[in-house]
VOBA-1610 file (N, C-alpha, C; in pm, whole numbers, padded with zeros to 5 digits, always signed):
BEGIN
Unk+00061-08175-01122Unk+00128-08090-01215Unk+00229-08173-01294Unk+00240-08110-01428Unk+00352-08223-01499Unk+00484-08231-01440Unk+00551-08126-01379Unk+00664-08144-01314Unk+00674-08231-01181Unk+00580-08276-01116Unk+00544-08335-01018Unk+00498-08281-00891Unk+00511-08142-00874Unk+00485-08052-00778Unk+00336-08082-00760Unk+00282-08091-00601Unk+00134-08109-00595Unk+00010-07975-00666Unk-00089-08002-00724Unk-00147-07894-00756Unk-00182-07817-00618Unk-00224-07679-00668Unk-00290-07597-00534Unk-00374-07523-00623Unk-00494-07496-00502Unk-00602-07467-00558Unk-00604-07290-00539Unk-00631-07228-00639Unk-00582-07082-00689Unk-00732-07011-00570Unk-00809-07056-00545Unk-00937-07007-00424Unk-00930-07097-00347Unk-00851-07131-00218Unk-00844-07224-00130Unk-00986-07240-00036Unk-01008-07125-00007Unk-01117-07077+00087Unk-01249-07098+00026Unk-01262-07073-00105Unk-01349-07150-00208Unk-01393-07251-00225Unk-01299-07341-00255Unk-01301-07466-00306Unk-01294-07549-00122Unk-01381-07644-00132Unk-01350-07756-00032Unk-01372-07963-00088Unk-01277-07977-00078Unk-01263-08150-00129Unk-01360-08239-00038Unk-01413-08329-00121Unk-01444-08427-00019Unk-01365-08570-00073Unk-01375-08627+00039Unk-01313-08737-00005Unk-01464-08898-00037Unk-01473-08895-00130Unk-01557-08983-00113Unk-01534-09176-00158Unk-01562-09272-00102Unk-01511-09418-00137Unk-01595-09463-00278Unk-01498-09526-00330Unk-01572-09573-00474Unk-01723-09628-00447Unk-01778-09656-00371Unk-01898-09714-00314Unk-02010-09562-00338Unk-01964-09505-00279Unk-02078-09375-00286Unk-01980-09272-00441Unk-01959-09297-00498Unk-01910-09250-00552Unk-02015-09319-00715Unk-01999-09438-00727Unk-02067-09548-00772Unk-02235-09512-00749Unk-02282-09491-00621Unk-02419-09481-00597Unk-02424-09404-00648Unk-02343-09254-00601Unk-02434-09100-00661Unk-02437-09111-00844Unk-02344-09181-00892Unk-02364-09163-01042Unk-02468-09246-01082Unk-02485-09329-01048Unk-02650-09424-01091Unk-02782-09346-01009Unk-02767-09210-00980Unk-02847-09137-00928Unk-02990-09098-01027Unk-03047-09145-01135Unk-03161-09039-01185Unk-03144-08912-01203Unk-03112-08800-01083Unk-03068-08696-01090Unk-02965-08681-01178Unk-02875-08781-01169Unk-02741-08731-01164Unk-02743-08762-01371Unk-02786-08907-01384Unk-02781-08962-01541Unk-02837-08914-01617Unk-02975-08776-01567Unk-03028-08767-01680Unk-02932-08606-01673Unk-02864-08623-01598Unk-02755-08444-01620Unk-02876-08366-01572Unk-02987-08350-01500Unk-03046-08222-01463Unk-03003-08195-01283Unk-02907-08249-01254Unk-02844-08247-01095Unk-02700-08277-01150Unk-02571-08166-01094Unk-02457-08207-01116Unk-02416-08295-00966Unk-02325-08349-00983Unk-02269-08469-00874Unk-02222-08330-00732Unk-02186-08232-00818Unk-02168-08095-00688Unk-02284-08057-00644Unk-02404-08041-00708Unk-02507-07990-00693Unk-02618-08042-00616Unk-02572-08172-00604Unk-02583-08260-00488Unk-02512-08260-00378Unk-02427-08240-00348Unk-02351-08256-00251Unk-02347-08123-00168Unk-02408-08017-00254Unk-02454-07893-00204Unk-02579-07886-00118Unk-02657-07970-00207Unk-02822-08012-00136Unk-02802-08078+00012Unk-02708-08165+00024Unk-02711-08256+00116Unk-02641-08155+00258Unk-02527-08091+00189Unk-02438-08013+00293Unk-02550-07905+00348Unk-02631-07836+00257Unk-02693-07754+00335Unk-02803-07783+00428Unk-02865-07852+00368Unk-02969-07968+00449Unk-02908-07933+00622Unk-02835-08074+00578Unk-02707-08098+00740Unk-02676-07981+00804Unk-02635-07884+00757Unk-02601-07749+00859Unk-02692-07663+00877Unk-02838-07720+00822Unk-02935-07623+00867Unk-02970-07484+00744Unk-02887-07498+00646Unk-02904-07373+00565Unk-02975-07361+00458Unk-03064-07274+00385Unk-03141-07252+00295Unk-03080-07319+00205Unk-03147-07400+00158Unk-03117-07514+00006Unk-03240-07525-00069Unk-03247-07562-00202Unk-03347-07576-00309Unk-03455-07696-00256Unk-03370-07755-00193Unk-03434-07925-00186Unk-03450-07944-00026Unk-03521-07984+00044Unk-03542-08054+00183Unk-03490-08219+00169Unk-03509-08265+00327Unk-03440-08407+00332Unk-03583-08478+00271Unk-03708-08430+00263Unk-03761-08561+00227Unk-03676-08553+00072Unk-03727-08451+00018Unk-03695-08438-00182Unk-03524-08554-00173Unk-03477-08556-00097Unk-03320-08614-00067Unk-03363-08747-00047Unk-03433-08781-00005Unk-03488-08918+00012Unk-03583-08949-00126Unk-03598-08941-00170Unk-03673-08940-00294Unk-03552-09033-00373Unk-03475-08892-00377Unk-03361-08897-00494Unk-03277-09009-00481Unk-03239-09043-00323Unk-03168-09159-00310Unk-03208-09306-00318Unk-03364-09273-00369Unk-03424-09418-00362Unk-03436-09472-00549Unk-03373-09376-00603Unk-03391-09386-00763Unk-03547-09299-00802Unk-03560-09230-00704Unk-03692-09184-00790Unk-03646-09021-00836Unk-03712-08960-00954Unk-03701-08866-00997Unk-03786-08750-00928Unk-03765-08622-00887Unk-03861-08555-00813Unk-03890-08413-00949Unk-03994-08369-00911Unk-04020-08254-01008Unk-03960-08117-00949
//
């Protein structure tokens, strides 16, 4: 905030941060998905989270393996 006060997020319970290292941060944007803009950098990270906890997602881990190898999936 310009006064210096930390921001807060107006849907706490909503919103969840990740913290990610310039390294994967770097990978996911040289993603295919990600450069040609038809996958947002969230919209990934959605794919992957649901995957991991088991929950209905658009994409499976192979389509995730695809994507992380630079290939484009249909």
């Amino acid at each position: 905030m310009p006064d210096g006060t930390p921001a807060k997020s107006s849907s706490p319970k909503k919103n969840a941060g990740h913290a990610l290292s310039p390294e994967v941060i770097n990978a996911i944007a040289l993603l295919p998905q990600i450069i040609s803009h038809e996958w947002s950098k969230s919209y990934l990270a959605e794919q992957v989270w649901r995957n991991y906890l088991g929950l209905p997602s658009d994409y499976d881990w192979t389509d995730l393996e695809i994507v992380a190898i630079g290939k484009i999936i249909d």
